[in-house]
N, C-alpha and C positions, 0 to 999 in steps of 0.2 A: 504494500500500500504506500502509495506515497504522501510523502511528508504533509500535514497541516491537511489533509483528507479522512474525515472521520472513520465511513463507515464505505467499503463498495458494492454496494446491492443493484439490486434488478428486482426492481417490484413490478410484479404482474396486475391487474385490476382483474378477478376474478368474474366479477359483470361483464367485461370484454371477454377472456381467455374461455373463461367455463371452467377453468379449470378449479378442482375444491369445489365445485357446486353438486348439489343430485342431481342423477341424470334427470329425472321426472321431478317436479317441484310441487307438493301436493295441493291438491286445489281446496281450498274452505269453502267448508258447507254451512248453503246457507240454510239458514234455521227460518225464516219468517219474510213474510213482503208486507211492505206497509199498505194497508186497505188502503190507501187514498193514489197512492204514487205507484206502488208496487215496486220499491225501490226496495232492493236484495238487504236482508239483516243477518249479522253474518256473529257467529262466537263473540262476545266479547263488546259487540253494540250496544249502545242503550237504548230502548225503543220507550215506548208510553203506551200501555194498556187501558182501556175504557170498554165497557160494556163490552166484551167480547169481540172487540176490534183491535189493531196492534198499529202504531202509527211511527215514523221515522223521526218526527221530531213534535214537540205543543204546537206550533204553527200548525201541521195538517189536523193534528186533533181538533183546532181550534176552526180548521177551514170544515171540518166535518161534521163541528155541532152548530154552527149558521148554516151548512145545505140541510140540514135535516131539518131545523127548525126548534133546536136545543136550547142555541142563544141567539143574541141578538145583536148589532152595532147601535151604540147608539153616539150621539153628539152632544159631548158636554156644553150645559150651558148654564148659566149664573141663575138663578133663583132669586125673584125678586119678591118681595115681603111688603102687604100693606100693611 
């Protein structure tokens, strides 16, 4: 090695080479689809359960109790007092 040169390696990047990877890379299964989206939930997700429906994130639970007719939007407004 020469002088004031640490180390002399040849690093491979494994993601390029393949090499040290498994041949087959096993595929996760998924466990659940969100009712609204159908968007794959997979080990290890957190999803949100309601009545018997499984949903991908509060946002579609909440787009699916205004289609049903669960809740409601409403428009805050000042209340005024005689």
């Amino acid at each position: 090695m020469e002088k004031g040169k640490i180390m002399d390696l040849e690093v491979e990047n494994p993601m390029i080479t393949g090499e040290g990877l498994p041949e087959e890379p096993q595929e996760e299964e998924i466990l659940f689809s969100c009712d609204l989206c159908h968007q794959e939930i997979y080990e290890g997700d957190s999803y949100i359960y309601y009545a018997g429906d499984i949903f991908c994130s509060s946002h579609h639970l909440g787009e699916h109790l205004l289609n049903h007719g669960l809740a409601e939007t409403r428009i805050a407004k000042r209340k005024v007092f005689h």
